[in-house]
C-alpha positions in Angstrom: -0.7 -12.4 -4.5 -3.3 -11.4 -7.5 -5.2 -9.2 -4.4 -1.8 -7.2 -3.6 -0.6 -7.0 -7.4 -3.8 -5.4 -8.3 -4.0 -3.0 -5.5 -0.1 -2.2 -6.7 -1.3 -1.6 -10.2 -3.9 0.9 -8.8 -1.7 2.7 -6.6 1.3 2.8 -9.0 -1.2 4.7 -11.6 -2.7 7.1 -9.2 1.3 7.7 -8.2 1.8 9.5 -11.6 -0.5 12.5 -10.0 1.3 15.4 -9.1 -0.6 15.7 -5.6 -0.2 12.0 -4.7 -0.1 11.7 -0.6 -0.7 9.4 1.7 -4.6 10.0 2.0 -4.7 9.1 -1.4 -3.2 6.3 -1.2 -5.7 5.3 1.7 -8.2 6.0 -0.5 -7.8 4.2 -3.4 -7.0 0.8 -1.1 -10.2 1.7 0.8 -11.8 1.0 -2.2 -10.1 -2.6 -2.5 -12.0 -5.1 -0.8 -9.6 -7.7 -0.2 -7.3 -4.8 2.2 -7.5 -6.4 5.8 -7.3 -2.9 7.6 -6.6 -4.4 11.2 -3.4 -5.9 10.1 -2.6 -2.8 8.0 -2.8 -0.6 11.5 -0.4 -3.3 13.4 2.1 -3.5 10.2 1.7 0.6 9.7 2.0 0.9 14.1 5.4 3.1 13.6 4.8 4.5 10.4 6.6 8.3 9.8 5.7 9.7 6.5 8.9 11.7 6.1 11.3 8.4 6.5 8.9 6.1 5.1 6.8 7.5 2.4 3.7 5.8 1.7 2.2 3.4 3.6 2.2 -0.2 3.1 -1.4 -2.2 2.9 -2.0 -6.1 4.5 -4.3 -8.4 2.2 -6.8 -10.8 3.4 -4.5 -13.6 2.2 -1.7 -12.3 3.8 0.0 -10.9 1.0 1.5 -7.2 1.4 1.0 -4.6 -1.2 4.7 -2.6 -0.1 5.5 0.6 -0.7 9.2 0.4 -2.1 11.3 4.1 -1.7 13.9 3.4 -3.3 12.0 2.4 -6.6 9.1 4.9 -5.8 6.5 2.5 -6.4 3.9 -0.4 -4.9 5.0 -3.4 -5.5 3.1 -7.1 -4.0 5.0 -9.4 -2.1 4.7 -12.6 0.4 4.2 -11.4 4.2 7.4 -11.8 6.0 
């Protein structure tokens, strides 16, 4: 969970920028080593940006660093 909760921590910061988008947000977990980016594509598969948001991002431990709409924020959490 530490992986997910940090990557949160980064993306919730970076959110407080007024151009914040999606490529952004890819960029800043790019730079997370602990992101398993094949699992991020499968849980990402249907994602629309103007339902969804932001993406969500799969850790190597199976956590899930979640992108939360209601709340506007990342927040980590145990793959369902």
């Amino acid at each position: 969970m530490t992986d997910a909760q940090r990557l949160a921590t980064a993306l919730n910061a970076h959110l407080k920028a007024p151009q914040f988008s999606n490529q952004k947000a890819r960029a800043t977990a790019r730079q997370e080593p602990a992101v398993n980016w094949p699992k991020t594509k499968v849980l990402n598969e249907d994602f629309n940006p103007d339902v969804d948001g932001y993406e969500s991002f799969v850790m190597n431990d199976g956590t899930i660093c979640a992108w939360q709409p209601g709340q506007f924020r990342y927040v980590a959490s145990k793959s369902s």
